[in-house]
Backbone as a ProteinNet text record, in pm:
[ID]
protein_1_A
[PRIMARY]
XXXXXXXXXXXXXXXXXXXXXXXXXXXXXXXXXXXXXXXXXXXXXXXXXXXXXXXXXXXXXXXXXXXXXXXXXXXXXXXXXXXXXXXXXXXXXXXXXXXXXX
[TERTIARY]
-1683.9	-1738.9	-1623.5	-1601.9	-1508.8	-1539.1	-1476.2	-1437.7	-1524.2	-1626.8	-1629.2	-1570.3	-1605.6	-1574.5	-1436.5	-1330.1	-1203.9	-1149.6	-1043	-960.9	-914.4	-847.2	-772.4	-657.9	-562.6	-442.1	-443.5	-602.6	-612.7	-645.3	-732.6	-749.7	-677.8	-588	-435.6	-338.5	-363.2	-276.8	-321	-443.7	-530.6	-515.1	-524.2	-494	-408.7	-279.9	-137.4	-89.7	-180.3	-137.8	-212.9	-301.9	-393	-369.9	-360.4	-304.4	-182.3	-101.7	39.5	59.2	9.6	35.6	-17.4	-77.5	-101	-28.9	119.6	214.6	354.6	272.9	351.2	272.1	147.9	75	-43.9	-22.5	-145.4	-281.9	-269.6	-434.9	-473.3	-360.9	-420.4	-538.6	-452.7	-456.7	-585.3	-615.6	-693.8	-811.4	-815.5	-923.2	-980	-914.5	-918.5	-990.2	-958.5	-1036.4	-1180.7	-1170.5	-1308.9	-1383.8	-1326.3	-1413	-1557.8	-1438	-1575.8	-1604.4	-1557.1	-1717.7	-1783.4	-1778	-1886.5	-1993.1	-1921.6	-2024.5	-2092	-2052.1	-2097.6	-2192.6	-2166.4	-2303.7	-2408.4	-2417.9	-2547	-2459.3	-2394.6	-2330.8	-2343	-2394.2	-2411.7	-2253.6	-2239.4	-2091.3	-2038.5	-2111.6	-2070.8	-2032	-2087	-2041.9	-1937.8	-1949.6	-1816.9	-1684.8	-1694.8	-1564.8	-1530.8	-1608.2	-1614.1	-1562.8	-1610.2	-1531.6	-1383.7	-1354.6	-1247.3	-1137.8	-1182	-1083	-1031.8	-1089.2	-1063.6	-967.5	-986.9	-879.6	-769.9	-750	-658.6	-553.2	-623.7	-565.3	-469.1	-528.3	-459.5	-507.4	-663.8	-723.2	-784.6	-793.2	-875.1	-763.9	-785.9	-652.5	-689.7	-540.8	-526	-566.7	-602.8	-750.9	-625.3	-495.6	-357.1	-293.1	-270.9	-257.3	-350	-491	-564	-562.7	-625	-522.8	-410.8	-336.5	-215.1	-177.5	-210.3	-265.5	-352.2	-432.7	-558.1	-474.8	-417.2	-302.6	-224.3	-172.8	-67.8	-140.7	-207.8	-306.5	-354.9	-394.7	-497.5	-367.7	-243.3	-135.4	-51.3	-121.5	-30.1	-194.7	-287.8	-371.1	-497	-539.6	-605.2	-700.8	-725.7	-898.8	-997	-879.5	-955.5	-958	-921.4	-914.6	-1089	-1095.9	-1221.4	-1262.1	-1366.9	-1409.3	-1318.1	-1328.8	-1257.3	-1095.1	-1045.3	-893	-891.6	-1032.7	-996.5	-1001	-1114.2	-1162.9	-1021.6	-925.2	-803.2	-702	-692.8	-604.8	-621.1	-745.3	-797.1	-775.2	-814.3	-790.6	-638.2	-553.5	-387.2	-349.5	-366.7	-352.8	-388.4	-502.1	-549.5	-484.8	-423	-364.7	-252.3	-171.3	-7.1	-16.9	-141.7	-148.5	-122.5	-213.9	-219.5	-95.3	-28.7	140.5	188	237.3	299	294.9	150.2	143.6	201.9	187.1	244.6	375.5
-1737.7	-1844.2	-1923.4	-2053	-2177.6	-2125.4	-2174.5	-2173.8	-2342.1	-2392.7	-2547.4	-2625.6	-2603.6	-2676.6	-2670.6	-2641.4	-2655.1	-2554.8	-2590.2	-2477.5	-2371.5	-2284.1	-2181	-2228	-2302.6	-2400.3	-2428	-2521.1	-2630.3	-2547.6	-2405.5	-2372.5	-2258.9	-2247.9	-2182.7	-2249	-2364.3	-2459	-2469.9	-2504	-2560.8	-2436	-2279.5	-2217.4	-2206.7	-2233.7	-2184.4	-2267.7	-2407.3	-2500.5	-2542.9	-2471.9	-2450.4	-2309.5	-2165.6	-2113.7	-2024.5	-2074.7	-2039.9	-1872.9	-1781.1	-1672.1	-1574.2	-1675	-1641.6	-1652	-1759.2	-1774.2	-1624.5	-1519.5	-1380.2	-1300.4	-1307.4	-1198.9	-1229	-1161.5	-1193.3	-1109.8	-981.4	-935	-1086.4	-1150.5	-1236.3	-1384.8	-1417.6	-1501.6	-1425.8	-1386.7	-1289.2	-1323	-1264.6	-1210.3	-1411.8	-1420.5	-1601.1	-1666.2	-1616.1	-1718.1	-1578.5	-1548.1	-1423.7	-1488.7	-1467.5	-1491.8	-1623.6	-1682.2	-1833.9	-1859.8	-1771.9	-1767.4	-1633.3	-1565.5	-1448.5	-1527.8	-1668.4	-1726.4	-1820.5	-1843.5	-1993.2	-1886.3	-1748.2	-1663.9	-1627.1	-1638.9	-1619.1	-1492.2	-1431.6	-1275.8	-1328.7	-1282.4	-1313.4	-1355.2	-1432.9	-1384.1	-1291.7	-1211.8	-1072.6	-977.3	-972.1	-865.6	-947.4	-1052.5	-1108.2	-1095.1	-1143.4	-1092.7	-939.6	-838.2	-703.2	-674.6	-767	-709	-762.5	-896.8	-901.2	-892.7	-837.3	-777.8	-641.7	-562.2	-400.7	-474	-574.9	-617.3	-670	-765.9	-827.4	-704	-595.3	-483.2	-405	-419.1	-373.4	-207.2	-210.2	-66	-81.5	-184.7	-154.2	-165.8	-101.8	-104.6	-279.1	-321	-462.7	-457.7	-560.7	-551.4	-577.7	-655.7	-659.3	-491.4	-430.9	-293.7	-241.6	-241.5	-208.5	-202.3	-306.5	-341.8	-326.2	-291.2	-287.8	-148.3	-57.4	79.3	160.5	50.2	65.8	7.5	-106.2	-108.7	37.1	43.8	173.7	308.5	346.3	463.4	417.1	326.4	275	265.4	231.9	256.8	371.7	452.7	615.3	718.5	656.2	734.6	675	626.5	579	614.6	750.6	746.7	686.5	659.7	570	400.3	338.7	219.5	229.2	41.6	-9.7	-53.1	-126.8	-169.4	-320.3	-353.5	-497.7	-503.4	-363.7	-351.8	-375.1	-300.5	-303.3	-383.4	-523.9	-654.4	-703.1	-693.1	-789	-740	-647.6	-548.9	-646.5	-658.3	-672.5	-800.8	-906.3	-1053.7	-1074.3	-1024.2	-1072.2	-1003.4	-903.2	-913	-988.1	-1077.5	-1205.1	-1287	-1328.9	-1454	-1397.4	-1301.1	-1309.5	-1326.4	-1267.5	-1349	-1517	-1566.2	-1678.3	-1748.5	-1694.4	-1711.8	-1721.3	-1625.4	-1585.2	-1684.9	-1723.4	-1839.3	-1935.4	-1977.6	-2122.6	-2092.6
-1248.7	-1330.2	-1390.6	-1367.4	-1464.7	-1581.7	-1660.5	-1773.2	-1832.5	-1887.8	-1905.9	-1764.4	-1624.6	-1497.5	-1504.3	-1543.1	-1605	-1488.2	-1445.9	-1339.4	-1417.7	-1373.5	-1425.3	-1478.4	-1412.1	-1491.7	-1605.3	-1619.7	-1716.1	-1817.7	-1852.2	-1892.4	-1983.4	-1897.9	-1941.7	-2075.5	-1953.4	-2055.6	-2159.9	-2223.9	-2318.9	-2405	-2386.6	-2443	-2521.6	-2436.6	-2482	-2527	-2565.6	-2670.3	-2783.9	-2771	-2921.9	-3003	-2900.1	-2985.4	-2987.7	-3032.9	-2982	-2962.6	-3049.1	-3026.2	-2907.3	-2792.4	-2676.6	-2605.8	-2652.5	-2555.8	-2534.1	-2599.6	-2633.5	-2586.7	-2592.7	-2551.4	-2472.1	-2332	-2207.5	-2272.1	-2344.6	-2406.7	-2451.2	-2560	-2637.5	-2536.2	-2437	-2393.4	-2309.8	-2257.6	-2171.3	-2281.8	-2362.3	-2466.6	-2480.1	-2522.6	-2565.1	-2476.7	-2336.6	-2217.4	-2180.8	-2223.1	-2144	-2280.4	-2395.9	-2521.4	-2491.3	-2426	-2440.2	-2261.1	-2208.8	-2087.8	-2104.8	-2160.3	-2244.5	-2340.6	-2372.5	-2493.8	-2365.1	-2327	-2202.2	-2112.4	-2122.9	-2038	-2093	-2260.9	-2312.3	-2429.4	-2401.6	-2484.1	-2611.3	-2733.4	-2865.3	-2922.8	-3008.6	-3062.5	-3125.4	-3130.7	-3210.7	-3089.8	-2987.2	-2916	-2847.8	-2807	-2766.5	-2823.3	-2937.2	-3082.4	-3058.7	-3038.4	-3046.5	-2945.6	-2826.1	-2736.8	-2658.3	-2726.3	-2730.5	-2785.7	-2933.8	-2995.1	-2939.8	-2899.5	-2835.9	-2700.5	-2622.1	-2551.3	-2587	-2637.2	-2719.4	-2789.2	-2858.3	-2942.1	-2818.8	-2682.4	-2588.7	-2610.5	-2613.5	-2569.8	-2463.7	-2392.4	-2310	-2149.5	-2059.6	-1966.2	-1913.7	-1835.4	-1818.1	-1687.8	-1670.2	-1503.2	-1376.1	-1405.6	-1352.2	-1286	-1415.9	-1398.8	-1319.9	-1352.9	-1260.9	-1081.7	-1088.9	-965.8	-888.4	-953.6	-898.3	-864.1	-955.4	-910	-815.2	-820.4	-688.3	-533.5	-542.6	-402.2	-376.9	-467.3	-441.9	-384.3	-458.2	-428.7	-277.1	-280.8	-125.6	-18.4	-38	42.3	83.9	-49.7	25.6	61.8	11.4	29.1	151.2	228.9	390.8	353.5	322.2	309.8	181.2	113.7	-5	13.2	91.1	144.7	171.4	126	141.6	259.6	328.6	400.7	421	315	313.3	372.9	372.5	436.2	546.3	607.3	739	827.4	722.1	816.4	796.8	662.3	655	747.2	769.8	913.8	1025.1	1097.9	1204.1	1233.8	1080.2	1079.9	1072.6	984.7	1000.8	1147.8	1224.2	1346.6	1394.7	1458.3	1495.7	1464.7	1367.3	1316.8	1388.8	1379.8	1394.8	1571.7	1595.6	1770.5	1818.6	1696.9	1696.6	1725.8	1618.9	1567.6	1646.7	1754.8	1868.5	1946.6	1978.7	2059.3	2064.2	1941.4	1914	1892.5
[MASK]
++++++++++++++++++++++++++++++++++++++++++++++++++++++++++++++++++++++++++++++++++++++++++++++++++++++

């Protein structure tokens, strides 16, 4: 979901120049942009506030980290790899055929 039709850029930006102490901290900035498309989805403002303060505070793990943990594991570990690996396997082989060609 956009943010107000707004790209991810623009919305960055707009952040990190209204409130400066996002330009130090990604919870902050994180919390700041989830805050108001949690409000733009209907989420009351109370549980929104609630729940972006517990991010922002940096309790809740960073969805980055996340991620990035889930590659690693899925690279030493094969049988935990998704379905989606294997279509991207199959497709960057195809392409690097492509490659070859040309």
């Amino acid at each position: 979901m956009k943010l107000l039709d707004k790209n991810t850029h623009d919305t960055v930006e707009e952040m990190l120049n209204t409130y400066p102490a996002t330009q130090d901290s990604d919870n902050y900035l994180t919390a700041m942009i989830w805050f108001k498309e949690l409000m733009k989805m209907g989420w009351s403002r109370e549980d929104a506030v609630r729940f972006c303060k517990v991010l922002k505070d940096g309790k809740l793990s960073h969805p980055e980290n996340i991620s990035r943990t889930r590659r690693h594991i899925q690279k030493n570990k094969p049988n935990l790899r998704g379905k989606t690996y294997t279509k991207r396997q199959k497709n960057s082989n195809r392409i690097r055929k492509e490659i070859v060609k040309l």
